[in-house]
N, C-alpha and C positions, 0 to 999 in steps of 0.2 A: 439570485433569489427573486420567486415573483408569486406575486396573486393571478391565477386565471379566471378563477371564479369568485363572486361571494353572491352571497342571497341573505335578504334582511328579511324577517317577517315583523311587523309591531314594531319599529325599531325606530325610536324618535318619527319622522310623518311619512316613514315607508311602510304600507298595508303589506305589501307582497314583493319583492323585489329581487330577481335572478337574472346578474349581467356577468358574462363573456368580457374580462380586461385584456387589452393590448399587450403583450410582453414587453411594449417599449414606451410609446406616450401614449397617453388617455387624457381628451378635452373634453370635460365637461361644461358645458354653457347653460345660464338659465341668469332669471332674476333672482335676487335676493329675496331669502326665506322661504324657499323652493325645495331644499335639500341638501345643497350642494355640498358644504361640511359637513354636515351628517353623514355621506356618504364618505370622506376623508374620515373621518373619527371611528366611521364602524371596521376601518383596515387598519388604523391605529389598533385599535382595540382586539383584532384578530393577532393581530404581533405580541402585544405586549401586557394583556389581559386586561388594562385597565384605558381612559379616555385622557385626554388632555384637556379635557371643557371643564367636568365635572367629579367629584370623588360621591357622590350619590348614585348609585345604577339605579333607581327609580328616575332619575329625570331622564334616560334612556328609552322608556317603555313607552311607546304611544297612549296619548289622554283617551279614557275609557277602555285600556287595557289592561290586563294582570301580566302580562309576558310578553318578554322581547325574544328572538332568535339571531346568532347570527351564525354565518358557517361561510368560512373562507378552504378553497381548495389552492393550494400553498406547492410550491416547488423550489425545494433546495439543495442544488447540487444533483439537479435529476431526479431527486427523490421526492414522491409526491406525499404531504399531508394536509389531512384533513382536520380544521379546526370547529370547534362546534361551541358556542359559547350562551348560556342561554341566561336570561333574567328575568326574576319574579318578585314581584311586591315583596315588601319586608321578608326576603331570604338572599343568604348568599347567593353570586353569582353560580352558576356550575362552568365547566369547562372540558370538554373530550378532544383528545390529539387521537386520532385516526381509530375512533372509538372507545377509549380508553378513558377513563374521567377521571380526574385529578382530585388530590383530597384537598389541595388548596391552592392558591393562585401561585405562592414562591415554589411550586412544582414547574408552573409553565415555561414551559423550554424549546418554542417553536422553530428556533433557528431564522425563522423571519427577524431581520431587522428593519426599522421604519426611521426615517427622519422629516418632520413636518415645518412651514414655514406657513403661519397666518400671521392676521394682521394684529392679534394681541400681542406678537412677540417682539412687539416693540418694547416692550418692559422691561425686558434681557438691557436698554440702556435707559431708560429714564426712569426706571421705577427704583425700589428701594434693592439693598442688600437680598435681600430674603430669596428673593426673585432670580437673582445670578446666582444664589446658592443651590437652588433648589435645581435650574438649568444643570450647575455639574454634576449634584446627584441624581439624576434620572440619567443622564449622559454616558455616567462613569459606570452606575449599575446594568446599566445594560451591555456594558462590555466585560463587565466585572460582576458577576452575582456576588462574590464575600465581599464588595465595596458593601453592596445594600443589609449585608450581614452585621456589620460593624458600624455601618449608620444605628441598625435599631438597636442595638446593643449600646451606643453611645447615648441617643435619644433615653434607651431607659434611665440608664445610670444619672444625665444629667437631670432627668426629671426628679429621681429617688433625692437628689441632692439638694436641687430648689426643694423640695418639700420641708425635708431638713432644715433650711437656712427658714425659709417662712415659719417654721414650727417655735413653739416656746420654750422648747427643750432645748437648754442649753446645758448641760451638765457636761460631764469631761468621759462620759461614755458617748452621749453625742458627738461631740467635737473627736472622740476617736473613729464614731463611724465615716466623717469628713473626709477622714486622713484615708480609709481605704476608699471614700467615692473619688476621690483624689488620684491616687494609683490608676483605679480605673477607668477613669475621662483620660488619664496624661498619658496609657496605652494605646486604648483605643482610637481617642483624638490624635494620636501619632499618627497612625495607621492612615487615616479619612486626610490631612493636612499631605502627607507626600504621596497619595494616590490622587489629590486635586492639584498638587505642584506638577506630576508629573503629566496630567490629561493637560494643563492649561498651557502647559508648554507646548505639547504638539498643535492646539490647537491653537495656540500665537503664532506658533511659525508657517501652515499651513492656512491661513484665513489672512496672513497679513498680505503674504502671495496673493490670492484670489483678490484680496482687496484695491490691490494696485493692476491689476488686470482692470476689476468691474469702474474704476476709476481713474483708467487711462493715463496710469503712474504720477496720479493729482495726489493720493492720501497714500498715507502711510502708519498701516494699522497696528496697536499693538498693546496687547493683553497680558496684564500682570495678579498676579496674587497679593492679595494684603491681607493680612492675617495681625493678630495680636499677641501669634509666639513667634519668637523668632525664630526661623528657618534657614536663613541666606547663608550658602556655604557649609550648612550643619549637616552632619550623620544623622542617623536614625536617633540613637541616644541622646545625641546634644540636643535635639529638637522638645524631644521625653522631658527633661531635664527642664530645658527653659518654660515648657508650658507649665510643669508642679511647679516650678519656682514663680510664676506671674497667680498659679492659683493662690500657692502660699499667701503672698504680696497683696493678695486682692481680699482677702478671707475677709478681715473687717467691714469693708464694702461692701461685698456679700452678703453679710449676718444681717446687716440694717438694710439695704435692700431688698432682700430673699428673692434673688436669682445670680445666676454665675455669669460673669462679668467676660472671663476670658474661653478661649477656645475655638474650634472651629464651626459653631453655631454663630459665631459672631462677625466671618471671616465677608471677603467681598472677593471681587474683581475690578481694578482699577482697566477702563477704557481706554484710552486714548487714539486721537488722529494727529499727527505730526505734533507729535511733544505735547498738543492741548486735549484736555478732559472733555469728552462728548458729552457729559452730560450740562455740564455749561456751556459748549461754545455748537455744539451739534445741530444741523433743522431737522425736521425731522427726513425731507428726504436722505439726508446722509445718516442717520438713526437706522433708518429702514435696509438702507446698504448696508451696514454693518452687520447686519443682525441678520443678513442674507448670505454676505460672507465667512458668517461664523456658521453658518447653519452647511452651509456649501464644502466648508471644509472639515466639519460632522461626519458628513458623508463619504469624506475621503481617507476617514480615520476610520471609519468603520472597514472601507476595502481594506484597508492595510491590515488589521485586524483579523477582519472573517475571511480576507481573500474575493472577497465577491462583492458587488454594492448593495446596500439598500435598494429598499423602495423608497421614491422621494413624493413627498405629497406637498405640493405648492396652493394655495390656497389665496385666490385673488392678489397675487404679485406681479402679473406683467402691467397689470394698470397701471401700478406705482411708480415703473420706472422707465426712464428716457430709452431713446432708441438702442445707445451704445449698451445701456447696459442689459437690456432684455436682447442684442443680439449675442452678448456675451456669459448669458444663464442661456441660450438655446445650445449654445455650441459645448455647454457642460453637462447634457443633458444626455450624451452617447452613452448608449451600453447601461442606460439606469432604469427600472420601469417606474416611470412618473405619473403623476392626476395631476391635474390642474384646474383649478377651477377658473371661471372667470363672467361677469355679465355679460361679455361681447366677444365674439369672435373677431374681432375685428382688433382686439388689442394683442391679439396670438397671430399676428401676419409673419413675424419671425421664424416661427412653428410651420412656414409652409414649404411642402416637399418632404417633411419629416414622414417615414411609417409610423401612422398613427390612428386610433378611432378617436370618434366626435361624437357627444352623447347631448344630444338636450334635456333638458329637467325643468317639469312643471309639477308643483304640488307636491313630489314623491315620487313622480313616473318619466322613466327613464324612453328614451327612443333613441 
């Protein structure tokens, strides 16, 4: 799968912008605050209808404008499509696949897959739970549309619940609508718990590999689920079962707090490098490796998957890292179509000999 095309009109501090992508690397060079993510974000966004910066599409639109445009010409499996995505002050986004407008975004079905590594995704290890949750669900749904089916459907239902628990109504018809919000988190939450058991695995086993590659078999990486139903060794049912029985157990907790205490809202991902916790013992250059090795074996999950690789969009990371390991992200880089961004050509020396263009960027404007 590849972009050949995209063209930005208004679109964050691109006026006009129609470039010709490599099918295999694309350097883009410039100083900061130039464009250069912008231009990563609006191929994000051609994939996957929405940004990884922002959930406002007014911060999208260039200042003094009512309307963004983008349009990505897309090849999948030989087949060509055209993406058309347009944004306007206070309205929905629109969206056309090869002319065709969609009634809303859970329509969009590009076949484009995209995997990105910037410098915020450091927080995948030093920031809080929320952060690594959020990571498998965006991860999971896009290999899985009914993951993201059953996320909103859980999100409702937990919400209907806290409301309940915050409310002053306590009578014993409330506390029976409990018992069915109950049923309906310990399904639901079933479902979202063994399709994040099951993504985290492959990506433990697949990233710990890379990891001892990018680390000249120094570390040894490895990704677990914590959760606060138990799971380990469980079926489908037993899992059911023990999450109603920890709501059960929690209920008075809940009432006086007014929010739900257990589930997989609540759930993480435990780090580790050779037996110890990264986020205690980690610097950040080794933070920055892992979160490159998890991202690297993202991409490997998706071939397996779709059959084909993503697009990879690298976003100012050969700076960050030593020689061995930026010669060891170039030689991972076959057969993928990549951007890269970077200040200096001169930190992309690994990159040479590769078939590739080179684009500068001053202000918006691409050469």
């Amino acid at each position: 799968m590849t972009i050949r095309n995209i063209r930005l009109i208004n679109f964050r501090n691109y006026n006009n912008l129609d470039i010709e992508l490599n099918d295999q690397l694309n350097l883009v060079i410039g100083k900061n605050a130039q464009g250069k993510t912008n231009l990563l974000e609006s191929i994000y966004i051609s994939a996957t209808g929405r940004s990884f910066r922002t959930n406002r599409d007014r911060e999208l639109i260039k200042l003094d404008k009512r309307e963004a445009y983008i349009a990505a010409k897309a090849y999948i499996n030989g087949i060509q499509r055209l993406i058309e995505i347009k944004m306007e002050q206070n309205k929905q986004k629109r969206i056309k696949v090869n002319g065709i407008e969609l009634k809303n975004i859970r329509e969009l079905d590009t076949g484009l897959s995209v995997v990105i590594f910037s410098p915020d995704d450091i927080g995948l290890v030093k920031d809080g739970p929320s952060k690594r949750r959020g990571y498998l669900d965006m991860s999971i749904s896009h290999l899985r549309p009914i993951y993201r089916y059953n996320l909103n459907r859980y999100n409702k239902v937990l919400l209907q619940r806290n409301n309940l628990l915050k409310s002053n109504d306590k009578n014993s018809n409330a506390l029976k609508l409990l018992d069915i919000f109950d049923m309906q988190l310990g399904k639901i939450g079933t479902e979202i718990i063994i399709s994040r058991i099951s993504f985290l695995n492959k990506l433990s086993k697949i990233s710990g590999r890379i990891h001892k590659n990018l680390t000249s078999k120094k570390e040894k990486l490895a990704l677990t689920y914590i959760s606060n139903v138990d799971f380990t060794g469980k079926c489908k049912k037993d899992i059911e079962e023990s999450f109603l029985n920890n709501l059960k157990l929690n209920r008075k907790k809940d009432l006086v707090l007014g929010n739900t205490s257990t589930g997989p809202h609540r759930d993480d991902i435990k780090i580790d490098i050779n037996g110890m916790d990264v986020r205690m013992y980690a610097s950040q250059g080794q933070q920055r490796t892992i979160v490159l090795s998890i991202k690297l074996s993202e991409v490997e999950i998706i071939r397996l998957d779709k059959g084909s690789y993503p697009i990879l969009l690298l976003d100012d990371v050969f700076s960050e890292l030593d020689e061995e390991r930026r010669k060891y992200l170039s030689l991972s880089l076959q057969g993928i179509q990549t951007v890269i961004t970077s200040t200096d050509i001169a930190n992309l020396e690994e990159l040479e000999g590769m078939h590739k263009s080179i684009f500068c960027i001053d202000d918006g404007k691409l050469s």
